[in-house]
N, C-alpha and C positions, 0 to 999 in steps of 0.2 A: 577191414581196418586192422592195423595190425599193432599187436599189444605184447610189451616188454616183461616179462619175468625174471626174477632175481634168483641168481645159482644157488644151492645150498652153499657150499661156501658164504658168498656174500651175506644169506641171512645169518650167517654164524658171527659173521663180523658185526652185524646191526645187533642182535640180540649182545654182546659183549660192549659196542655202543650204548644201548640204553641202560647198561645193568648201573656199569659209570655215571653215567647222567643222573638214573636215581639215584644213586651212592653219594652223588656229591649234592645233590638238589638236597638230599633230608641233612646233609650239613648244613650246607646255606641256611636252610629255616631254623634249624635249632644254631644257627650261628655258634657251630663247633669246627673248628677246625685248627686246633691243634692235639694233639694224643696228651695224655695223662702222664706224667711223669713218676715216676716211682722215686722212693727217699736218694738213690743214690745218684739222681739224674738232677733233683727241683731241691734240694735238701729238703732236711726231715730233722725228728728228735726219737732219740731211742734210749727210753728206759728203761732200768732192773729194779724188779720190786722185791723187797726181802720179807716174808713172812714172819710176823711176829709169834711168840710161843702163846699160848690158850692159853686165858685165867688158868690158873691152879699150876700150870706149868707144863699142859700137857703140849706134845706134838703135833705139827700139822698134820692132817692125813693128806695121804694123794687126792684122796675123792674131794677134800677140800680144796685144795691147790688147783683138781682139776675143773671145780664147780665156779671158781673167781675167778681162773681164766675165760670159761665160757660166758661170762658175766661182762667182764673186763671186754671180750670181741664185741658184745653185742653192742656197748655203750659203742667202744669207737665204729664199727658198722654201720650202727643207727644214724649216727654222724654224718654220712657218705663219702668214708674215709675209702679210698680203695690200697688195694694189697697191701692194707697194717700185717707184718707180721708179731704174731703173739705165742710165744711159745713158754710153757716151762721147763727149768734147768735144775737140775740137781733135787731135793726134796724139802725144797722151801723158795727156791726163785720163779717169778715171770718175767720175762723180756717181752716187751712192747715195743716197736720200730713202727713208724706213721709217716709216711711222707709229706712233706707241706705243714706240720704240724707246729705252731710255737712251743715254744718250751712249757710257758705258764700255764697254759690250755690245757697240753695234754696232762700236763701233773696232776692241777684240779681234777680233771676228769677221770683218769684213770684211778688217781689214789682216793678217791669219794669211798668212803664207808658206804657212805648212802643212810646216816642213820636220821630220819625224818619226825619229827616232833610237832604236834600241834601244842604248843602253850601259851596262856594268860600272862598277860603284860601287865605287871602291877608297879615299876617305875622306869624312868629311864631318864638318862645324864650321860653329858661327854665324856667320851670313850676315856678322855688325857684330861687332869686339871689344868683349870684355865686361871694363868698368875693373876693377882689380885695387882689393878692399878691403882698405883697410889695416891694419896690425893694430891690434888694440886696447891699447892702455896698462894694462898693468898698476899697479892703484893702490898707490900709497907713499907715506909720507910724507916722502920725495924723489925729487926727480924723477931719474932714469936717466939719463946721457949717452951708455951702452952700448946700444943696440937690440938685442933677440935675436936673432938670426938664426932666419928660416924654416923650416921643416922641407922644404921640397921646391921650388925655383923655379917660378916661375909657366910657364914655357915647357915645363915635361916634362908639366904635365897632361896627361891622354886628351881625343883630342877630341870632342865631344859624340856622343850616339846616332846613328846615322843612323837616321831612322824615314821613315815614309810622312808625305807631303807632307800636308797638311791637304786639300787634294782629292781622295784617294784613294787605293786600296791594288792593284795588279792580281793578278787572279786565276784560275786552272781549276781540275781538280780534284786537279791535282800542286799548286796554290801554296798554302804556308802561312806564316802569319803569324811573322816572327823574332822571337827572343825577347826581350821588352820592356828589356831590358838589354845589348846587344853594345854590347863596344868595339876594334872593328876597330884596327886601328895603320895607322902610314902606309903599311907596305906590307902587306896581308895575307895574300898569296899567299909570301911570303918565310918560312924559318925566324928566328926572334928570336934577334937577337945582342946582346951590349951595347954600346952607342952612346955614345960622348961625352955630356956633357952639354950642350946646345946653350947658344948666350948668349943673355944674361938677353932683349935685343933683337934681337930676327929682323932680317936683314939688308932695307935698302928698297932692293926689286927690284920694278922693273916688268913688269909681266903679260906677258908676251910670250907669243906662239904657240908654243905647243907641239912637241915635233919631230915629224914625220911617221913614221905609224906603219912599218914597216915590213916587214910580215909577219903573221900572222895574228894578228887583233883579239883573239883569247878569250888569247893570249899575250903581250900587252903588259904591261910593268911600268913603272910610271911613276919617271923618273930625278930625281936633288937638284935640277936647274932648275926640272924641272916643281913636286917636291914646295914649294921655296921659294916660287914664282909663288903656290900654292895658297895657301900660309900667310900671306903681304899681300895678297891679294888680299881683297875686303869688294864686298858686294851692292848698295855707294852707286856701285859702281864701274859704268862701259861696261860689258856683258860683249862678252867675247873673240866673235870671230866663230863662228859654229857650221861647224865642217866636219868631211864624217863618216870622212877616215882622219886625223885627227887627236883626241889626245886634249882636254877641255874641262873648264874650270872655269865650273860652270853653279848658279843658285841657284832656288828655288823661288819661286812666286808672291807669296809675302808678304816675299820678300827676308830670311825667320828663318833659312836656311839654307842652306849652298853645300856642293857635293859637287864632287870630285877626280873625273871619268869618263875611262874608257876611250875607244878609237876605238868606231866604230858598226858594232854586231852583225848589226842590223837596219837595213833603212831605211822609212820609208814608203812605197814601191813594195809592196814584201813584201807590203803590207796590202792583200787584194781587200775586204774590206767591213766598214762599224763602225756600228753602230748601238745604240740609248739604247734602255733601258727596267727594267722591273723585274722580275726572274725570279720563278721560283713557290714560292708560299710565303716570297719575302722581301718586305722594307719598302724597301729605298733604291735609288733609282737609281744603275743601271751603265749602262758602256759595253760592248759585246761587240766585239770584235777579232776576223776571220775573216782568216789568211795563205793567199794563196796555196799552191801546190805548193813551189812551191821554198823561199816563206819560211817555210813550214810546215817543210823541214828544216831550213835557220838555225836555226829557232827551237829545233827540240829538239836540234839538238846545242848551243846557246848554254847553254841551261836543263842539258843535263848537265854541261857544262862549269861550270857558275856553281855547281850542286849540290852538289858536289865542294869546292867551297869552306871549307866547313864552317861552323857556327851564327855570325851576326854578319857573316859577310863575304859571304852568300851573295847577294847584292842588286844588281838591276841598275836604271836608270835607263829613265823614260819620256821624253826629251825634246822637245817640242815650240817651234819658232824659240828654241830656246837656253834656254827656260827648264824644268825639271823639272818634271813635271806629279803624277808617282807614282813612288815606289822600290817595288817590290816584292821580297820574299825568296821563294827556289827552294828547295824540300824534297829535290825528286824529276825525273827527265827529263818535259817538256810535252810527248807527242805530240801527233796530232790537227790540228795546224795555228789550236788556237782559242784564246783567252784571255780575260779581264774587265778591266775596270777600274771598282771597284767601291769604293766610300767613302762619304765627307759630301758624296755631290755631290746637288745640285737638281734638279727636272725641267729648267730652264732649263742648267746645267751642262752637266747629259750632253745632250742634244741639240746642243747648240752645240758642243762639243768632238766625238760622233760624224758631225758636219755636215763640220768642216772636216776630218774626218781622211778620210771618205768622197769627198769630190770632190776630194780633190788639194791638192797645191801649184799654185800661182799661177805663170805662166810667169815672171814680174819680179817686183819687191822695188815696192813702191810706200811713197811719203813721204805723212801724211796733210798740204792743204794748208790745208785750211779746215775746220772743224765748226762749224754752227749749230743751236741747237734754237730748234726751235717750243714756247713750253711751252702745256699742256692750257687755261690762261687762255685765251690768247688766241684759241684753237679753240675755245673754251666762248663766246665772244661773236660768233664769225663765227659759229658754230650758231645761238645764241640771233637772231642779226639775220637771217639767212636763214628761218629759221621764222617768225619777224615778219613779213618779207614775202610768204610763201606763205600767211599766214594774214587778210591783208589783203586780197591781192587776192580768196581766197576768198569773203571777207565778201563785197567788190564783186562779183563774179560775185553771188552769191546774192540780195545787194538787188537787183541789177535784172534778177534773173530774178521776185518777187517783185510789182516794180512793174509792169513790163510783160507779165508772163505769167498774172499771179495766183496763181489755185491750180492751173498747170499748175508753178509755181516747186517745189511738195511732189516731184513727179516732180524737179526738177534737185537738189536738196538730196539726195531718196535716191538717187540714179544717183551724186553726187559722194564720199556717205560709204561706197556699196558700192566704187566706185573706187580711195578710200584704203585702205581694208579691205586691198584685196587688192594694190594698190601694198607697203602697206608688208609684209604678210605678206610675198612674193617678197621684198625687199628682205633682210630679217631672213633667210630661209632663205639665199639666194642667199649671205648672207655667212658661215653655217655652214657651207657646202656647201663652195663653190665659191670663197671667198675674197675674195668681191667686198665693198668698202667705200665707201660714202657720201663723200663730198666735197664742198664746196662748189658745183662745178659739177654737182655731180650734183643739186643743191638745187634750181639752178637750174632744170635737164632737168625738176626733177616741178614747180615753177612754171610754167614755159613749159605744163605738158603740163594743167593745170586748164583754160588755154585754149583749149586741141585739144579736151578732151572738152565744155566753154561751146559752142563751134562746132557740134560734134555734135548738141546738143541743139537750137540753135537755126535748123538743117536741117531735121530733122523736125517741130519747129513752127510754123514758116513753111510748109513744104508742107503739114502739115495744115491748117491755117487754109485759105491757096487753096483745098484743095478743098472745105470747108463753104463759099466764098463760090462758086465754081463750081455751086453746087446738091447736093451731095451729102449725105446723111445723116453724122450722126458718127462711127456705126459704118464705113461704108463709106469715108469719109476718112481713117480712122485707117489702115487697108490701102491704098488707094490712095497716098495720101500717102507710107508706109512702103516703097513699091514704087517711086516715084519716089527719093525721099530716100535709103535705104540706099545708089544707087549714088555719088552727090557724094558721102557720107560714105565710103565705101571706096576712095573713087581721093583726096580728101584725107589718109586718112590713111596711104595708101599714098606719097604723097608725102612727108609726115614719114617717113614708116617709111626709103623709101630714102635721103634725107637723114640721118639716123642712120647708117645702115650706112657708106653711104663715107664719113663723117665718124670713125666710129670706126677704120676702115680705115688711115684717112690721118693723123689726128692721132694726135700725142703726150702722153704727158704727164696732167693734168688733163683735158682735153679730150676723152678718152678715157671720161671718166665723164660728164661731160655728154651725149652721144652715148648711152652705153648706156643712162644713165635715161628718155633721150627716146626711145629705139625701142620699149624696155618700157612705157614708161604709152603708147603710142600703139594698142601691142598689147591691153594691157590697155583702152582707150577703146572698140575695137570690141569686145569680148568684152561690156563692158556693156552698151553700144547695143544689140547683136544679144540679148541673154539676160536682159537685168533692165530698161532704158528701156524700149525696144515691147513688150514684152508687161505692164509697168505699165501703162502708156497704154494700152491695149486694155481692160484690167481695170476700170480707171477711167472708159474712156468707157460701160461697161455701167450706169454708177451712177446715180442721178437727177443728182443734184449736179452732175457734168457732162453727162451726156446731156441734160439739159434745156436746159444753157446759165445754172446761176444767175449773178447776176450778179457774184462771186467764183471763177467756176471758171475766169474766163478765156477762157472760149467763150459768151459771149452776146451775142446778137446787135449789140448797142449797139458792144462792143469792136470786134466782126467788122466793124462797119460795114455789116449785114445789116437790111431787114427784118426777116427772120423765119428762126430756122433751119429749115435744109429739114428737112420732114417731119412740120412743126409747124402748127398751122392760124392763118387769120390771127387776127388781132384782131378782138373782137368791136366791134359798131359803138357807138357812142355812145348812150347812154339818151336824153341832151335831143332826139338828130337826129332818130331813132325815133317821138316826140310830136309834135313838128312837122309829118311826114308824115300824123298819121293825126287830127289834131284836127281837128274838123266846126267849120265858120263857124258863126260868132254870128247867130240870127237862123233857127234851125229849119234842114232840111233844103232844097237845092236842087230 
């Protein structure tokens, strides 16, 4: 019986077969299949952050500059931001560049102090006064010069709910939700006594700092200064500086509502680790809060302190740089050391807020000094023009591999489209992976790199040639040739290759991606040479089409500048020469 085996060559082709098929198959599943754009391809935002001068008026240090930078990468990192660059300038600047980033996002994010507050919620009211409507006119058929009097002034109202912030509620398995109607008083921890009637107009008092607390935080009661400050005070206003043994009048994100806090229970120290995700069995994303030992106790004797309180007052404050993030209400003592913060937050929400609470406060306070966005336009046209040009010079490769190679050109076309193949597979994965994103200069690196792999080609073609003009058969030229040739093609592209390296090495910036896309298609260049050009060409020289030499394959002898390819016999002689030689004189035989 007789049974078929496949050339080496051919399995070189199969194995460069499947490698594509996988390459594209873990696409398909992880349904990626476009590359990662970089700020100057997809737009982006890039800001400058300006370091402020230390209490007292000291100087930044570098170690400083350099420890908020490191801080500042990990927040956008943590993110899965890929090739943010973050660099410092001068001896008080960071530049921050992010691709795909909105403006608002990154700001928050990057300029977060990070200063983290647990405090007691002792009142709260709308953020902006809410104008008093008047009353309505009783209809007559005269008109009244008497007005009624009101049934109750406008200044004794309760003040509004205190509820959970629109971004969320925190929670374990002690927290539960207060009851949708508290109305705490200004002091809630005090028994109720009756009080004057205050005047119709709260006195205007300026926000002043608070007194310093004095003793233990869960025991603070806030005094008439404080309470006045609270009552003009409105969410159009500066807020008060945050500091954590003093108490704070602090409002929430949408500026709907301001709360009267306590000194600080807690601080962000307390906190060993926060992390975003969605627990089991539920639908929205949380934050999870892990304290420490020690703030693992804070935390439960706060929470039984706060318990204690009773329905309505039992609520303490999440503060993050001065603004309130989440009130949550205490049923029961928290031990454990753990808690949630869990709401109407987003994927985008909870990550960024468990980013910046994870790496810390920022050693300085930084001013933002610049923001500029790149918007996706004009990233959409430096793509569109950079593809333009890689697909030009393609073209040009290809006509004159075409005109002057003939139909060895069908070899440069498939060596070029198995090349792309597997450039951009890598590309596409690499940026699932590993973060890596395309840019402009990186456009350029796989521009440049068509004409690394042109060169490639046009190594072993020239060596083959010489050797069919040397006398050698086709067959035996295609090896010889490949034996010569392979080695210039491997110290060439060894040359690139290290050129790449310390180029990425060394540069910053942009150029950074230039560098990697050039060391990668260069890798990728011998990977095809070695596995899918020579062993085509080998395949092909077995064919008549080329083994003969027709006069399209590129190898006949006219091209070669050959008589005759070796191995082939000569030409036959001439029919008229032949006649001449053997035609008998006129006139009978001699």
């Amino acid at each position: 019986m007789a049974t078929t085996t496949t050339s080496r060559p051919g399995r070189l082709l199969i194995v460069l077969g499947v490698v594509l098929v996988l390459l594209f198959g873990i696409m398909a599943l992880t349904t990626t299949w476009k590359p990662k754009l970089g700020l100057d391809l997809r737009g982006g935002t890039t800001i400058t952050l300006t370091a402020k001068s230390l209490a007292g008026g000291g100087a930044v240090t570098p170690e400083q500059l350099g420890e908020a930078k490191n801080i500042i990468s990990q927040r956008v990192n943590g993110a899965g931001v890929g090739e943010a660059e973050i660099a410092t300038s001068g001896s008080n600047h960071i530049t921050v560049a992010v691709p795909g980033a909105s403006q608002d996002s990154l700001v928050k994010q990057v300029g977060q102090t990070a200063l983290l507050y647990f405090r007691v919620v002792y009142d709260a009211q709308a953020g902006t006064p809410v104008p008093a409507t008047p009353p309505s006119p009783t209809p007559s058929t005269k008109p009244s010069t008497t007005p009624k009097p009101s049934a109750k002034p406008s200044t004794t109202a309760k003040p509004p709910t205190p509820t959970a912030t629109p971004n969320g509620r925190a929670w374990s398995s002690a927290l539960a939700e207060a009851d949708p109607t508290p109305t705490p008083s200004a002091k809630p921890s005090t028994p109720a006594t009756p009080a004057a009637t205050p005047p119709a107009t709260p006195p205007a008092t300026t926000p002043s700092a608070p007194p310093a607390n004095s003793g233990d935080p869960l025991a603070y009661q806030p005094d008439a200064a404080t309470q006045a400050a609270f009552a003009a005070y409105t969410c159009d206003k500066p807020a008060p500086p945050d500091e954590p043994n003093k108490p704070l009048i602090s409002c929430d994100r949408d500026k709907a509502t301001k709360y009267l806090l306590g000194p600080a229970i807690l601080l962000g120290t307390d906190l060993s680790d926060a992390t975003a995700g969605i627990p089991q069995g539920g639908f929205q994303w949380q934050v999870n809060l892990k304290f420490t030992g020690e703030g693992g106790d804070k935390f439960l004797k706060a929470t039984t302190a706060i318990a204690q309180r009773g329905q309505g007052q039992n609520l303490f404050a999440i503060v993050l740089d001065g603004e309130t993030i989440s009130t949550p209400s205490v049923s029961a003592p928290i031990p454990g050391g753990e808690a949630q913060i869990t709401g109407s937050f987003t994927e985008a929400e909870a990550r960024d807020l468990s980013n910046v609470l994870k790496y810390g406060a920022l050693p300085v306070s930084f001013d933002i000094s610049e923001v500029s966005t790149i918007s996706p336009q004009l990233g959409g046209d430096q793509l569109s023009a950079g593809v333009t040009a890689g697909l030009i010079g393609l073209v040009l490769v290809v006509i004159f591999s075409f005109l002057y190679y003939r139909g060895l050109g069908l070899v440069v076309v498939a060596s070029l489209g198995a090349a792309a193949a597997l450039t951009y597979a890598s590309v596409v994965l690499l940026g699932k992976t590993m973060g890596f994103t395309l840019t402009l200069a990186g456009i350029a690196g796989l521009i440049v790199a068509i004409g690394i792999t042109a060169d490639s080609f046009v190594i072993y073609f020239e060596r083959l040639r010489d050797e069919v003009r040397e006398g050698r058969s086709l067959r035996s030229s295609v090896e010889t040739g490949w034996a010569r040739a392979k080695h210039t093609i491997i110290a060439a592209d060894s040359i690139s290759l290290l050129a790449a390296v310390v180029l990425y090495i060394l540069a910053v910036g942009s150029v950074k991606g230039f560098a990697f896309t050039l060391g990668l298609t260069t890798l990728i260049d011998l990977v095809i040479v070695f596995i899918f050009t020579k062993p085509l060409v080998t395949l092909l020289a077995r064919t008549d089409f080329f083994g003969h030499g027709h006069k399209l394959s590129g190898l006949d002898p006219e091209h070669l500048g050959v008589e005759r390819l070796p191995g082939q016999m000569k030409p036959a002689a001439r029919p008229a020469a032949k006649s001449r030689s053997t035609r008998k004189p006129v006139g009978g035989e001699v």
